[in-house]
C-alpha positions as CSV (number, residue, x, y, z in Angstrom):
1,X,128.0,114.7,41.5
2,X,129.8,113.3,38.2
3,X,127.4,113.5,35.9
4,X,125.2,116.4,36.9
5,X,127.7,118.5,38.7
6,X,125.1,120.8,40.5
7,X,124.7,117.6,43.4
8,X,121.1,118.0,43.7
9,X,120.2,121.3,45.1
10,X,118.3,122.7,42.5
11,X,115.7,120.9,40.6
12,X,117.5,121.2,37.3
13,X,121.2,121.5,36.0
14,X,122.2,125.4,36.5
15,X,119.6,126.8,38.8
16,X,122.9,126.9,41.8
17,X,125.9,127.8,39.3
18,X,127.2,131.6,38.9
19,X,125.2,133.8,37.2
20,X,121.9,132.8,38.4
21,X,119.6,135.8,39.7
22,X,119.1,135.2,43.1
23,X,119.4,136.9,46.7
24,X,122.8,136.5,47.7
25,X,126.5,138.3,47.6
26,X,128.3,137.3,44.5
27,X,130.5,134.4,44.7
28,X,128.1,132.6,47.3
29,X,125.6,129.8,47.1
30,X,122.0,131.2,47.0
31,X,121.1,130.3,50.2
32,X,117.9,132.0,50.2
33,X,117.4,130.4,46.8
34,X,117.9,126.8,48.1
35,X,115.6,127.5,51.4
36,X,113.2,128.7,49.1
37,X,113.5,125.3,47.3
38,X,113.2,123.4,50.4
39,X,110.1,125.1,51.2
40,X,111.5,126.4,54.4
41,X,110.6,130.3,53.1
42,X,106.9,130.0,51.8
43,X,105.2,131.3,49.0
44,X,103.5,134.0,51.3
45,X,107.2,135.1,53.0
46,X,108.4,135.4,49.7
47,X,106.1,137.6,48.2
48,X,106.7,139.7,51.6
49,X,110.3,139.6,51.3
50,X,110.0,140.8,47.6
51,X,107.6,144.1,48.3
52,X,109.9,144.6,51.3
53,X,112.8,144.6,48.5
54,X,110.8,147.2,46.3
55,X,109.6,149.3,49.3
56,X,113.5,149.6,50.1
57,X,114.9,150.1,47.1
58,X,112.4,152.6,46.2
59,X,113.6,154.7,49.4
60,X,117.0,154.3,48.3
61,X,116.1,155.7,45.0
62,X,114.1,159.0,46.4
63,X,116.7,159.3,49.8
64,X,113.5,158.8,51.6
65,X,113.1,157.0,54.5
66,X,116.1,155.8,56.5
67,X,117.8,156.7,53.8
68,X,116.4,160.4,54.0
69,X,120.1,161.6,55.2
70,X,122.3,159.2,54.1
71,X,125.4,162.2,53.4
72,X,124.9,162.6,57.6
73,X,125.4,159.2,58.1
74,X,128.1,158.4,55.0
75,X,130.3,160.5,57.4
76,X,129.8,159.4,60.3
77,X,132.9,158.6,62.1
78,X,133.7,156.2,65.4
79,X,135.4,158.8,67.9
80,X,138.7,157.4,69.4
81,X,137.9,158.5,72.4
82,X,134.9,155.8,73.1
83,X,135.8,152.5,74.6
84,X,135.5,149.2,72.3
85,X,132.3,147.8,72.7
86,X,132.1,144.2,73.7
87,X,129.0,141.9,74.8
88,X,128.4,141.0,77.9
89,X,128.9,138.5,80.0
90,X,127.0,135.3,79.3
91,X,124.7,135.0,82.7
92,X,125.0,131.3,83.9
93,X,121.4,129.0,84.2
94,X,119.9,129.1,87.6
């Protein structure tokens, strides 16, 4: 990495470092970035992913949609009463 510092995973200097718009919680790599890079999300998926991202955010926007009651669901509560949910049991191979 001397030299360069970004080690390769973008094609130029900067495209991994902070501040970079991409699709990811701050303060982690751009995963979906650098699988977009690797050609492991196609162009096709992409453009998907991205109307998806419009189609939601425009719900969020009107509270359409899912989001339609989102006061219901903001208080929602867990009741002490229920038990802890846990998985179950991994079934062993035949």
């Amino acid at each position: 990495m001397p030299g360069d510092g970004h080690a390769g995973f973008g094609e130029k200097s900067g495209e991994t470092e902070q501040g970079q718009p991409c699709h990811r919680a701050p303060g982690l790599l751009c995963e979906y970035a650098h699988v977009r890079r690797l050609g492991i999300v196609s162009d096709t998926e992409h453009r998907a992913v991205d109307a998806a991202r419009g189609e939601v955010l425009a719900m969020l926007t009107e509270r359409s949609g899912v989001f339609a009651q989102a006061e219901r669901w903001a208080s929602w509560r867990w009741e002490p009463a229920w038990p802890t949910p846990c998985l179950p049991r991994p079934v062993a191979a035949a």
